[in-house]
Structure formats: structure tokens, C-alpha cells
DRENGU-325554 format. One record per residue (C-alpha): x, y, z; residue in three letters. Coordinates in steps of 0.02 Angstrom, whole numbers, plus 32768, in hexadecimal, padded with zeros to 4 digits. Example, Ala and Ser with C-alpha at 12.3 -4.5 7.8 and 13.67 -1.06 7.14 Angstrom:
82677F1F8186ala
82AC7FCB8165ser
END
This chain:
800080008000unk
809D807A8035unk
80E180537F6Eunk
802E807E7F29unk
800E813E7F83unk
80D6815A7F6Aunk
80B581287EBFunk
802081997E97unk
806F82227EFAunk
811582257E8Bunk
80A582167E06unk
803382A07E14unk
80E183117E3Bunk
812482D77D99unk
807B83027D36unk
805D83B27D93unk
812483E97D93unk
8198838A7CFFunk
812883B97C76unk
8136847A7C8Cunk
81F284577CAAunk
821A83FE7C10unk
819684797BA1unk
81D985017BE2unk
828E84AB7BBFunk
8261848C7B01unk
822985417ADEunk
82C585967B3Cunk
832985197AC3unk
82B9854F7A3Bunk
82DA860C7A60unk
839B85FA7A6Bunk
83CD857B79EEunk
83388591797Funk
833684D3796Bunk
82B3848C796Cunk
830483C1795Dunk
835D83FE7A0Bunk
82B6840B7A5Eunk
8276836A7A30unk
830F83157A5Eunk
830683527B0Dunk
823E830E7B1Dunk
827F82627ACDunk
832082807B55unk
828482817BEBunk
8237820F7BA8unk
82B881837B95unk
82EE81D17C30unk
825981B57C9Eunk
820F81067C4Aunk
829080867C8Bunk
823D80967D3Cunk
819E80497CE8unk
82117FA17CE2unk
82637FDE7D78unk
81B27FC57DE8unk
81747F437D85unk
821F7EE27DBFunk
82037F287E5Funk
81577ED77E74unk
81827E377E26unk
821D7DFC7E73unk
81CD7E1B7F22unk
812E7DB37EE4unk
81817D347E94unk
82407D1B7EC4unk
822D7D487F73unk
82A67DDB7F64unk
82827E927F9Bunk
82C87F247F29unk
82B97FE07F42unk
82B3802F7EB7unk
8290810B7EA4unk
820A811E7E44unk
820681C17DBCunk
818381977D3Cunk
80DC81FB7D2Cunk
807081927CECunk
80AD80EF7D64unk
7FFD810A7DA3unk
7FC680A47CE5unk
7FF980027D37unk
80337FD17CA0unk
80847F367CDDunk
80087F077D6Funk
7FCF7E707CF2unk
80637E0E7D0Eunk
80607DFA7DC0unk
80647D497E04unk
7FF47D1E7E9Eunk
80627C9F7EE1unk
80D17C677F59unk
81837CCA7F5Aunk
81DE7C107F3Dunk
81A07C1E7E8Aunk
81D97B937E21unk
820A7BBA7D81unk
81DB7B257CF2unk
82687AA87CE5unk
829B7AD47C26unk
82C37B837C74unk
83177B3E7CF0unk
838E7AE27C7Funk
83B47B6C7C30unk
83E17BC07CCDunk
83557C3D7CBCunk
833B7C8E7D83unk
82AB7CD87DC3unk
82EB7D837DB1unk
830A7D5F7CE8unk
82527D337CD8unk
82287DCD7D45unk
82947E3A7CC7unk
82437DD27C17unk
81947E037C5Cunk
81A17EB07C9Aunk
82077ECB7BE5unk
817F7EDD7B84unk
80F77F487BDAunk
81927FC47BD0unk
81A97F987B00unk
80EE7FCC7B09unk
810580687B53unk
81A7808D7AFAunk
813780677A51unk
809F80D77A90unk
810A81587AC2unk
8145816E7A11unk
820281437A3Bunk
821480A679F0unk
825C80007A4Eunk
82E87FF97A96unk
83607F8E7ACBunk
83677F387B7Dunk
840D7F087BC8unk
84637F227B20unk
83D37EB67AD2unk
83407EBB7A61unk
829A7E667AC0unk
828D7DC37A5Cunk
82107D2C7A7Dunk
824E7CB17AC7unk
82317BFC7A8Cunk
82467B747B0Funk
82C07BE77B70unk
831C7BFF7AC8unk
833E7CC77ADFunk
83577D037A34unk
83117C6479C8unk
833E7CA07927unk
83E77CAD7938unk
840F7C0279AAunk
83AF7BBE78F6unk
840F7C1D7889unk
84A67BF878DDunk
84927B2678E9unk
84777B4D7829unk
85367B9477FEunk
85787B187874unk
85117A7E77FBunk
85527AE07769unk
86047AD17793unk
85EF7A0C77D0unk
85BC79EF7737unk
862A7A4576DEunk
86BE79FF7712unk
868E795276F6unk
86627984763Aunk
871579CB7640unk
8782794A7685unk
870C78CA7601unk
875F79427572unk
880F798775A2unk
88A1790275C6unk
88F079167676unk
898D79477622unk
895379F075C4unk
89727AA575F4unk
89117AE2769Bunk
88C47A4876AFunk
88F57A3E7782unk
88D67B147780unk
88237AE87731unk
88137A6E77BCunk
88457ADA7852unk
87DB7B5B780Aunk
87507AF6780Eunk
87667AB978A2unk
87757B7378F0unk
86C27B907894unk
866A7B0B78EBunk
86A97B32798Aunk
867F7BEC7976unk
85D07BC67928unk
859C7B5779C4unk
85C57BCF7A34unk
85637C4779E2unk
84D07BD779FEunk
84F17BC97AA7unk
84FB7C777AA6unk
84607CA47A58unk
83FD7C167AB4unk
84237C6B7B65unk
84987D107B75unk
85007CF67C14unk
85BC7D347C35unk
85FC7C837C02unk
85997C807B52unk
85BD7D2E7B26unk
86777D147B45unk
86807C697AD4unk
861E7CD67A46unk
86897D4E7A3Eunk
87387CFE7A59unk
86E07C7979CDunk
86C97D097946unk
87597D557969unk
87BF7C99794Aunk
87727CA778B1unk
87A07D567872unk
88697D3278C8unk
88887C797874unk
883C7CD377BAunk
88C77D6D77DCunk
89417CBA77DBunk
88FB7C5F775Eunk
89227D0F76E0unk
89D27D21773Eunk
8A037C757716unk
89AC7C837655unk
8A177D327624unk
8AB97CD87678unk
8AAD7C36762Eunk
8B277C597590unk
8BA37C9B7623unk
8C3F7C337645unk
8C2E7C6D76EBunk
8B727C4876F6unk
8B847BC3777Cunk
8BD07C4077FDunk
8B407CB777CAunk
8AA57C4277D8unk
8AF87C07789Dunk
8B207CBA78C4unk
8A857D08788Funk
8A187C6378DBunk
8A697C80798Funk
8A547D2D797Dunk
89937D147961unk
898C7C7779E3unk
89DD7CEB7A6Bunk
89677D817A45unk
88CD7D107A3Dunk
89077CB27AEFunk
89327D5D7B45unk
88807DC37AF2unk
882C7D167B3Funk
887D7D327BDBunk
884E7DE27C04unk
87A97DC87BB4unk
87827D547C41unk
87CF7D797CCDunk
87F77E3D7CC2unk
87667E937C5Funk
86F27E767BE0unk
871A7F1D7B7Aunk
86957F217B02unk
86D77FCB7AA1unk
87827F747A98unk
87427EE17A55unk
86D27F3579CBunk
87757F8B799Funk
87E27EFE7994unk
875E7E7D7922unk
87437F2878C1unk
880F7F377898unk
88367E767889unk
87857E6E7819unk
87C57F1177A3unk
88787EC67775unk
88317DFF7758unk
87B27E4A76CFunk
88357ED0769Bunk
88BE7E56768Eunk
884F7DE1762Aunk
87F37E5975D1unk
88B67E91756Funk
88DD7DCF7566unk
88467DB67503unk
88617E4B74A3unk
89297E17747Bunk
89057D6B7448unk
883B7D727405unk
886D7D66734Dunk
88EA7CD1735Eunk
88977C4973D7unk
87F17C4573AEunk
87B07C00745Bunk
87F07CB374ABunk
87467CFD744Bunk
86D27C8F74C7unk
874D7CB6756Aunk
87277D787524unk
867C7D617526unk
867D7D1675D4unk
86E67DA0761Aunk
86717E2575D0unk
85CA7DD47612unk
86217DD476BCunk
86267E7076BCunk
85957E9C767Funk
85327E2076FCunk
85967E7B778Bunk
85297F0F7768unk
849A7EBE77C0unk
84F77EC4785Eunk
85267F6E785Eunk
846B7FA5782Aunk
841C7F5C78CCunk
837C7F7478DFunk
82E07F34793Aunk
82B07E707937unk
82237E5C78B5unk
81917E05790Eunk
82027DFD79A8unk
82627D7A7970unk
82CF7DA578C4unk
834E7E3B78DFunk
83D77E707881unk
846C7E0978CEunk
84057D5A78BDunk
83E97D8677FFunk
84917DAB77EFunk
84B27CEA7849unk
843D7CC077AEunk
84837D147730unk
85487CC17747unk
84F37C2A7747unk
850B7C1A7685unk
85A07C5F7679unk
85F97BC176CEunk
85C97B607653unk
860F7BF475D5unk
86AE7BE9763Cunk
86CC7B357638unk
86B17B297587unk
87237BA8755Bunk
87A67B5875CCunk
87957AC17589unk
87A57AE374D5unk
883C7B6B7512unk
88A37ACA753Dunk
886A7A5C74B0unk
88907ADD7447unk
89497AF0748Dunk
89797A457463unk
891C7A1D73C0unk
892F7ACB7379unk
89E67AD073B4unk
8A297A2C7371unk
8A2D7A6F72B0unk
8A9A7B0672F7unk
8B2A7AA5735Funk
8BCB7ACC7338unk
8C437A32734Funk
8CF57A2D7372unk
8D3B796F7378unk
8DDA793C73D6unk
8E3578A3736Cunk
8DEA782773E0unk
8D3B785E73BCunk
8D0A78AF7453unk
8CBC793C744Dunk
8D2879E97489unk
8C997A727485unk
8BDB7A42743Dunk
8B877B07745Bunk
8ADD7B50740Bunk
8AFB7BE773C3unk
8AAE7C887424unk
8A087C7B73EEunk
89EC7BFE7474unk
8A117BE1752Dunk
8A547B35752Dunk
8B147B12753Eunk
8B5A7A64753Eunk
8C017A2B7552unk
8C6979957538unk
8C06790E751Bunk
8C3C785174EAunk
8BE17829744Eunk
8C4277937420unk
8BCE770B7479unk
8B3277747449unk
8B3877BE73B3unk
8B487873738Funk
8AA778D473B4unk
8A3E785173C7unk
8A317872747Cunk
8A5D78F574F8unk
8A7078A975A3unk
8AAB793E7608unk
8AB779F475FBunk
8B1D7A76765Dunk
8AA07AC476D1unk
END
């Protein structure tokens, strides 16, 4: 009863007093700046301002009904006195038991207490004329069995199939012995680790989950940086030393950004920055590769076309916006939208290393010691591959290529 009158009293200070306040606010802002945008921007500022204690009291009411808890909150919003979340108060004991699929999920009383007073505040946000906004960082989504954002857990378990399947179709069609065949692998692997942690993620957002997303994306954008290193060094003489010393150089920066991720801060600007950086130089660096070598190996047009569509699709998660019928926002359409593109990528890395051997074999320059061993067997630099100083005496020369230098 105290909450109620204390309620209604705030509220009918709030209606007699803020509304001359921020009118008279908007035409002194008027007068002096002639600017009109400024005005508005200080009633959408009260607004925003004064709403959140609409989820504020309907947390308030809820976690003392339901989760046995007791939370003060200060209350600053006119038109509390609405009630617009009385409707989801429980009349039950406080030992409320949440439904065991929750549970599992490690939902808490106090989540379901936030997920229902969340959207009697989207209301008012929406009849308010401000638009939804986010809560905790997040969109409100509908949850599906305890599944917090549905569409992009689904989205998600679809990349991951993509690149199972992939892989298989690749090691059916590329000898173990070609070009990037154990790089193709790793990566891979890296993939499927990252996209099942972005399930995980996206089925329930704790510390834990969020932590595995993003160090999982950001394996993937690192090991790509090495897989270009290693491609643009490969004609090298020294490329060994380079694809160890740049490798332990990424390893070390991975295991130490893990490290302080963890167990110093999660820095959410510096992490932005750094998948921003690492994400500009892999499509710069293969964007120019494509560029130099487009004309002569004509696999390098489908890797082009995969590189640009990356981009492109990474568009949708810069653009965010709202979830479309609460469910389909722009980061899980972006999940969708990559989906075909591992198939693009596998295809085009696949043919790359065909192409390396079967293409290269007409362009091999030989050099032959007198015993018939071969000195120096090199593709010219059109292509990546360099092999030397095999024994073709037992097998026949070119018939089969049993090793290469990488």
C-alpha cells in the first residue's frame, strides 16, 4: 500500500511540475538556437529518460512476488499510475518454480522477472512514439523453449551443417597431398568450433557464452589473416620461417587477448576495434590477391566473388535494427546470409588446389641430375605450389606427387 500512495504521489509531481519544465526547456532552446530538432531531442531525452522505471517497478513488484527478493527501486515516471505491467503479476508463493526447460537453460527467477516486465516497457516505448529499444544491450526477442534469440541459435546450427558437410565433399575430391589441404582442415575445424559457440551463445547469453562467441569469431578472422600470410609467402625461400613466425605471433596474441578477456575485462570497444582491424586487412589482403592473379587461375574469380559477398553480407550487421516479428533481427540474418557462402568458400578452395596441381604440371620446369633425380621441379609464378627434389625413378615422372613443401 506504502509503494501505491508513494507511487501516485511521485506521479502526480511529475504530471503537475516536469511538463512545464521540459516545455518551457524546448522553447528557451527554440529561442536561442532557433532549432527546432534540439527541442525534440530534449522531449525524446525525458522521455527515454524517465521510461526505464516502468521496468524498474514492474521488476520491483515481481521479484518480491515471485523470487522472494525485495528491491527498492526510486520511482520517476508520471504516468506509473497506468499500471502498465500490473498483468503480469504472479499470485503465488515467493519459492516460485520456474519450468524445468528454463531451468536447464539456467534461466533464474529474476531473468523471467526481466523477459516479462520487457515488454509492457517495448509497449510504452512504441506508444510513446520512440521506437524500441534495446534492453541490456539486446533486442526483446521471443523466446522458444528458453531458446533466447531463436533465429539465430537456427541460423547458426545451419553454418555449422554447412561446413560439416563441406569438408567431407572436400576431402572426397582433393588428395591429402595437395596445397592447403591441413590449412583447409584447421580452418574448418576453427569454424565449427566458433559456429557452436555461437549457438550456445544465442540459445542463452551468459558471461561464459558471450566470451566463447566472441573469442570463436575472432579465431576465425586471426587463422584467415594466416591462411593469406602463408599464400603471399609461399614462393619465398624463407617461407617456412615466415609461416612459424607469423603462426606464434598470432597463437601468442590469441592466448594473451583470451586471457585478459576472461579474467581481466571484457572490453567491448576494444574488441569491436580489434575484429574491425584484423577483419579490414583479411578482405584487403585478399581483395589485391584476387585482383593480382584473377586473369591467370581461373578459380581466383569464385574466391573474388566470395570475398565481395562477405562484405557485402557484413552490412547487415552494421545496419542493426529491430527484430521483425520479435524474432528475425539484423545479426541472425546476417548468421543466414554466410550460410551460402561456405559452400562458395569450399568450392573455390577446392578447385584453388586442384587447379595448382593439374594446371601446374604443363608449366614445370625440370632440371635432371645424371642419375635421374630430380634437382628443382618449380611452377612458374602463376601458381603457389613449389616442389622440390623428388625421386621419380620408381614412380614415374609426374604421374604422382606424393609430397609438397608446405
Amino acid at each position: 500500500m506504502k509503494t501505491e500512495e508513494r507511487n501516485e504521489r511521485i506521479a502526480n509531481q511529475l504530471d503537475g511540475k516536469r511538463g512545464w519544465v521540459v516545455t518551457a526547456a524546448c522553447f528557451m532552446a527554440a529561442f536561442l538556437t532557433d532549432g527546432i530538432f534540439f527541442c525534440f531531442g530534449l522531449v525524446v531525452f525525458e522521455m527515454i529518460r524517465y521510461a526505464p522505471p516502468v521496468f524498474a517497478s514492474c521488476l520491483e513488484v515481481l521479484l518480491a512476488t515471485n523470487c522472494g527478493s525485495t528491491v527498492h527501486f526510486v520511482q520517476h515516471f508520471g504516468l506509473l499510475r497506468n499500471s502498465l505491467w500490473i498483468v503480469f503479476v504472479r499470485e503465488k508463493e515467493a519459492d516460485f518454480q520456474l519450468p524445468l526447460h528454463l531451468r536447464v537453460l539456467q534461466w533464474t527467477c529474476s531473468d523471467e522477472c526481466k523477459y516479462f516486465c520487457m515488454w509492457p516497457t517495448v509497449k510504452w516505448f512504441v506508444d510513446a512514439g520512440i521506437g524500441v529499444q534495446q534492453f541490456y544491450g539486446k533486442w526483446p526477442f521471443i523466446r522458444v523453449l528458453g531458446i533466447q534469440e531463436p533465429a539465430a541459435a537456427l541460423f547458426s546450427i545451419l553454418n555449422l551443417a554447412c561446413h560439416l558437410v563441406m569438408i567431407q565433399k572436400f576431402r572426397r575430391e582433393v588428395k591429402p597431398t595437395t596445397p592447403f589441404y591441413l590449412i583447409t582442415h584447421v580452418f574448418c575445424f576453427l569454424c565449427c568450433q566458433a559456429w557452436f559457440w555461437s549457438t550456445v551463445f544465442h540459445i542463452r547469453d551468459v558471461r561464459f557464452t558471450e566470451i566463447m562467441d566472441y573469442l570463436g569469431a575472432f579465431s576465425m578472422v586471426l587463422f584467415s589473416v594466416y591462411h593469406f600470410f602463408v599464400r603471399v609467402t609461399a614462393l619465398s625461400p624463407y617461407r617456412s620461417v615466415y609461416s612459424w613466425g607469423c603462426g606464434i605471433a598470432i597463437g601468442f596474441y590469441f592466448v594473451y587477448h583470451s586471457y585478459t578477456t576472461f579474467f581481466v575485462k571484457m572490453d567491448y570497444g576494444y574488441n569491436m576495434i580489434i575484429n574491425i582491424a584484423f577483419g579490414a586487412v583479411n578482405i584487403l589482403g585478399w581483395s589485391v590477391w584476387c585482383y593480382k592473379y584473377y586473369k591467370i587461375r581461373p578459380y581466383v574469380k569464385r574466391c573474388a566473388t566470395f570475398i565481395a559477398l562477405v562484405g557485402f553480407t557484413t552490412s547487415l550487421e552494421v545496419l542493426d535494427f529491430p527484430p521483425l516479428f520479435w524474432t528475425f533481427d539484423a545479426h541472425a540474418l546476417w548468421h543466414l546470409s554466410t550460410s551460402p557462402l561456405v559452400i562458395l568458400w569450399y568450392k573455390s578452395e577446392g578447385l584453388g588446389v586442384d587447379s595448382l596441381v593439374k594446371f601446374g604440371l604443363d608449366r614445370i620446369s625440370t632440371s635432371l641430375r645424371h642419375d635421374g633425380t630430380v634437382l628443382i621441379l618449380w611452377l612458374e609464378k602463376d601458381f603457389d605450389l613449389l616442389i622440390e627434389c623428388f625421386d621419380l625413378r620408381h614412380s614415374g615422372i609426374f604421374q604422382d606427387i606424393e609430397s609438397s613443401c608446405w
